[in-house]
N, C-alpha and C positions, 0 to 999 in steps of 0.2 A: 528175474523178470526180463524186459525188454533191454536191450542193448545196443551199442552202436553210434553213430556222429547224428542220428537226427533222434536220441530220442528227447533230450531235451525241448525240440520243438515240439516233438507227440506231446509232450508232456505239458507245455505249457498251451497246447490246442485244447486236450482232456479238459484241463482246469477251468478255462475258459467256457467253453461249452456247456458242461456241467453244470454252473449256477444257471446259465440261460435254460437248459431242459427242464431241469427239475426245480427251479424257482414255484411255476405256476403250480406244479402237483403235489408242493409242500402245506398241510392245513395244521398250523398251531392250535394245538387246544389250550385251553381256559391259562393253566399253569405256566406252561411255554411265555405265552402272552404277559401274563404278571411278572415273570423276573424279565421281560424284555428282550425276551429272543425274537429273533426277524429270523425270517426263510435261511438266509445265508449262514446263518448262526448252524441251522442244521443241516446245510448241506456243506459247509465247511467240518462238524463233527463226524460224518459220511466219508468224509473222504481221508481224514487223518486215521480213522480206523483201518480202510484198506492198504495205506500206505506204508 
């Protein structure tokens, strides 16, 4: 993947950004909701799969 002395900062800008994009465009259904998942929950499981 990416390399180099800034990618740590790419990388913690990605992360950051990321919950803020996709926060709003995330809709729990019923399930999601009953064990207590919040948005982050699944944009946090999004992001460990591509990593």
């Amino acid at each position: 993947m990416w390399s180099g002395p800034l990618f740590p900062l790419i990388e913690m800008i990605f992360d950051a950004m990321t919950f803020l994009i996709l926060r709003h465009r995330i809709i729990l259904n019923f399930e999601a909701e009953r064990q207590g998942m919040k948005e982050d929950d699944v944009i946090q499981k999004l992001i460990d799969k591509i990593k």
